[in-house]
N, C-alpha and C positions, 0 to 999 in steps of 0.2 A: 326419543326426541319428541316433544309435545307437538302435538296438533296445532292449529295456525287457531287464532279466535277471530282472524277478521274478518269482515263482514261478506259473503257470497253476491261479488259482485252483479249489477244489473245488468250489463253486456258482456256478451263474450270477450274474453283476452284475446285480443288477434289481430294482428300487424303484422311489419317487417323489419328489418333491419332499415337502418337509415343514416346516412352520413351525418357528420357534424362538422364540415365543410362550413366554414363561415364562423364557426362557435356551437358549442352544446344545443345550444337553444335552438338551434335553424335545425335540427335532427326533430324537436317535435313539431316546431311549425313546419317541416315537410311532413310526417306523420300524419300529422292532424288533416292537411290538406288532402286525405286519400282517406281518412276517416279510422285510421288504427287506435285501436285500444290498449295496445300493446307495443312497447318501440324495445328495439336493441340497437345499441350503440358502440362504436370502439372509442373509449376515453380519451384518445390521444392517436395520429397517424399510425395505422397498424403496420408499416412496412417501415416503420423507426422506431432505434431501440429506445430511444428515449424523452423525456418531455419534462420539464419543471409543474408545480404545479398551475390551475387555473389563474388566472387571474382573478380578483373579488366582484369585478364587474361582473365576470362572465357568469360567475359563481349564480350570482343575484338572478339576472336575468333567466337563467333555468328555473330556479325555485323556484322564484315569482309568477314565472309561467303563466296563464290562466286555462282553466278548461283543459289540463293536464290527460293525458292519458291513463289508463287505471293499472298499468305496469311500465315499468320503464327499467331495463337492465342493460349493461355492460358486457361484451367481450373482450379478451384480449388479445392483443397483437400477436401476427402470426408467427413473429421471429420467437418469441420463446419457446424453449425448448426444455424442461424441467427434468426431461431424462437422459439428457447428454451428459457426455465421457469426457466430454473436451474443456479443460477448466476455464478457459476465457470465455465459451461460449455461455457455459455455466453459470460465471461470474455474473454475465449481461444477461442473462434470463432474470437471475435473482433479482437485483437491480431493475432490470425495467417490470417485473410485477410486483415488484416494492412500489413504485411509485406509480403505478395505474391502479394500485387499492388506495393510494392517495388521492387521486384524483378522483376515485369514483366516491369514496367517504364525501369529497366534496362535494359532490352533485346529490349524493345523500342515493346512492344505488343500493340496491339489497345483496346483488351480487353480480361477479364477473364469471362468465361462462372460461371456459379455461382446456385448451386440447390437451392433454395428459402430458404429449412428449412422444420423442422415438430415440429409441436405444442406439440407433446408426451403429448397426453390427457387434455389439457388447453381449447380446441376449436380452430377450424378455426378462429374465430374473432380477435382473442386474439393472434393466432402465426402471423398473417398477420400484423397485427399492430404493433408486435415485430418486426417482420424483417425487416418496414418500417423505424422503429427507428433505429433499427442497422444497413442500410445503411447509415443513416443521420447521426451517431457514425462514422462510418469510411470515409466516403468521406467528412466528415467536417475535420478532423483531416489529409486528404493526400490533402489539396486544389488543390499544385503543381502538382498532379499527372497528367497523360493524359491518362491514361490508363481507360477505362471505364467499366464497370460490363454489362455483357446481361446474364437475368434472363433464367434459362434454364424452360420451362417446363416440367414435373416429370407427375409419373403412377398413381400418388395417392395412394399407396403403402402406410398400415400403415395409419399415420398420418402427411404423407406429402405433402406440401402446396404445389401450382403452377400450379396443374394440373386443371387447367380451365382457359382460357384466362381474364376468370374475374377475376377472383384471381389474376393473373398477371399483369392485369391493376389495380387493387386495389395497389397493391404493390407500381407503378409508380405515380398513383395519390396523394400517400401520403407519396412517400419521399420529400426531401425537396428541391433535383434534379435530377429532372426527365431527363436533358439534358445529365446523364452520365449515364441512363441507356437504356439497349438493348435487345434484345431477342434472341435467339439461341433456334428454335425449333426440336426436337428429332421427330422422325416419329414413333418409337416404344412407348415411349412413350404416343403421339396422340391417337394411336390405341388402346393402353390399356386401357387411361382414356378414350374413347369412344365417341370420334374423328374416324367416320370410310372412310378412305381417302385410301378403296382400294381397287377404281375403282376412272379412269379419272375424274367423274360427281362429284365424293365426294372428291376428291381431293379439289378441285377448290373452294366447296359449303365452304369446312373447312375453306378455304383461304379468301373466302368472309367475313365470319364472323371473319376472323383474322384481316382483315383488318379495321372492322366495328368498335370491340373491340378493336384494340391495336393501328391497324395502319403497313399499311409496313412500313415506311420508319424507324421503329426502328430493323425490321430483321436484324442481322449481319451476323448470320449460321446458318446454318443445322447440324443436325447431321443424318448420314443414316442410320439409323437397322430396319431391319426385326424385326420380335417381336414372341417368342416361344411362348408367351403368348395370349390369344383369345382377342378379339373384349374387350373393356371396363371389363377386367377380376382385373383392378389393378394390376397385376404383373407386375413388371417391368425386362423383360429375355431379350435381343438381340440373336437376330439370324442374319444368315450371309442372304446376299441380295437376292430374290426372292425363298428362301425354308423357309421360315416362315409363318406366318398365313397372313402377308399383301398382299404376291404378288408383282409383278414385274410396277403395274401401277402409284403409286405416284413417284418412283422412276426415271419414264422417263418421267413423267411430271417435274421436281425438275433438271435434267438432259439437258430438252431440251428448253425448258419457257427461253424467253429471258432474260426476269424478272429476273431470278435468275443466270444468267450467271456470274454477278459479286459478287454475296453471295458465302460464301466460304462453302463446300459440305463436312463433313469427316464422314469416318465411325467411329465406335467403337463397331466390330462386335469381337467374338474371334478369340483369336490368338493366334500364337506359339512364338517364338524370329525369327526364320527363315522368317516371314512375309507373306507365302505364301498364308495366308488364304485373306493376304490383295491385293496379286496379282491381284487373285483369282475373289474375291469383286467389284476391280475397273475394271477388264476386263467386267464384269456382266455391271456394270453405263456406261462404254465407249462404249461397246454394243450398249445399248440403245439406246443411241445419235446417232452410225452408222447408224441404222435400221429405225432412223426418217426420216434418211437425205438421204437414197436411193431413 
C-alpha cells in the first residue's frame, strides 16, 4: 500500500466525536467550538437501520464549511452486524452500510470506522469468514465509492470479533479488497482485550506487533479512552483520559510520536451536550505534548 503524500499537517489531529444533531455541518461547528482538529461523526442516527441519502442543501453546507478541521471521519451505526448468522439481520447490516458509504461519499469522508461484528454463538471461525464475505457484498456493489472502511478493534465483549490483531488481519486477508480497508485502533479497547499498553515499554512492544501483524501503513485513527474497565477484563467502558485504569502513558506517546502526528486522534470519552467533559479531555492530550516539549 503507498505511503500518503500529504502534507504533515501544522497541528496535531485531535478531537472528539461529535453529533450531527441539527445536520452534518452542526458536528463541526460544535468541533470547532472546543477547538478540534479532528471530528468523527455517525452519517446518519446510529441506533437506525436506515437513512436516504443527504439532502444537496445539507450536502453544500458541510463542504462549504469554512476553517474546516484538518480531518474529519465517519463511524458507523451501532446496529450493524457484518458477522451475524441470522439472514434478516444480515440483510439490514448489508443495506444500512450500503448506504452510510453513500452518505459519507457525500460529505466527501475518507473513511467509516466500522466494529467487525459478533458471531452470537456460531464460533469465531465462522463470524470472521462472514464479515469477510459481507465486505466483499458491499464494496462490490459501491465500486464508485472512495470512501474506505478501517476496521475498528473491539474488547471481546460477548462474542465480538476483532479484538486481536489476528483476527483483524484475518478479516483483510480474505476480503477480496484489501486496498479499501483500514484500521482505527481504540486504546480502551487494547487494554481490555489484553493489550497492556500502559507504560511507554508496552506501548511501543503493542505497536511492534501491530506492525508485525497488520502493518502501519493501514492505521487511519485513533480513538482515545481511558478504560473503567481492568487489564484484558473484556468490558468494553470508556473513561475520561488519565483517571481510568490505563493511565496517562500511551496517551503521550500517541500525542507526541511523530509517527502519529498525521493519524487523526479522537476521543469518545463521556459527555454532556455542553462539551466540557471534552474541553476537559483535550486540555489533559495538549498537556502532554506541552510537558514533552519543555
Amino acid at each position: 500500500m503507498p505511503a500518503s503524500l500529504s502534507p504533515e499537517p501544522l497541528l496535531p489531529l485531535v478531537g472528539a466525536h461529535m453529533s450531527i444533531a441539527g445536520g452534518p455541518v452542526k458536528a463541526l461547528e460544535r468541533g470547532r467550538s472546543i477547538g478540534c482538529t479532528a471530528i468523527q461523526i455517525f452519517v446518519k442516527n446510529n441506533l437506525q437501520w436506515f437513512a436516504g441519502p443527504f439532502a444537496e442543501t445539507e450536502v453544500a453546507r458541510f463542504r462549504q464549511y469554512p476553517d474546516r478541521p484538518g480531518s474529519i471521519f465517519g463511524h458507523t451505526g451501532y446496529l450493524i452486524n457484518l458477522g451475524t448468522n441470522k439472514a434478516e439481520f444480515l440483510e439490514k447490516s448489508l443495506r444500512s452500510l450500503h448506504e452510510e458509504l453513500l452518505r459519507a461519499d457525500q460529505l466527501q469522508l475518507p473513511f467509516l470506522v466500522l466494529h467487525p461484528g459478533a458471531h452470537l454463538g456460531e464460533g469465531e471461525a465462522a463470524g470472521l469468514a462472514r464479515v469477510a464475505r459481507s465486505l466483499d457484498a458491499v464494496l462490490r456493489a459501491r465500486p464508485e465509492s472512495r470512501c474506505n472502511i478501517a476496521l475498528e478493534n473491539t474488547a471481546g465483549q460477548g462474542s465480538c470479533l476483532g479484538y486481536s490483531f489476528e483476527q483483524l488481519a484475518e478479516i483483510i486477508n480474505r476480503c477480496l479488497f484489501p486496498e479499501r480497508l483500514r484500521i482505527c485502533l481504540d486504546t480502551a479497547h487494547l487494554f481490555a482485550a489484553g493489550y497492556d499498553l500502559s507504560t511507554a515499554k508496552g506501548f511501543w512492544k503493542v505497536m511492534k506487533r501491530f506492525d508485525r501483524i497488520i502493518g502501519r501503513d493501514r492505521l487511519a485513527a485513533w480513538h482515545l479512552n481511558d478504560s473503567k474497565s481492568a487489564f484484558n477484563s473484556r468490558v468494553d467502558r470508556h473513561e475520561h483520559i488519565g483517571t481510568g485504569k490505563i493511565g496517562l502513558e500511551p496517551f503521550r506517546e500517541i500525542m507526541t510520536a511523530p509517527e502519529f502526528r498525521a493519524i487523526p486522534k479522537v476521543l469518545e470519552t463521556p459527555k454532556q451536550a455542553d462539551l466540557k467533559e471534552d474541553v476537559k479531555n483535550l486540555a489533559t492530550l495538549h498537556g502532554l505534548t506541552e510537558k514533552c516539549h519543555k
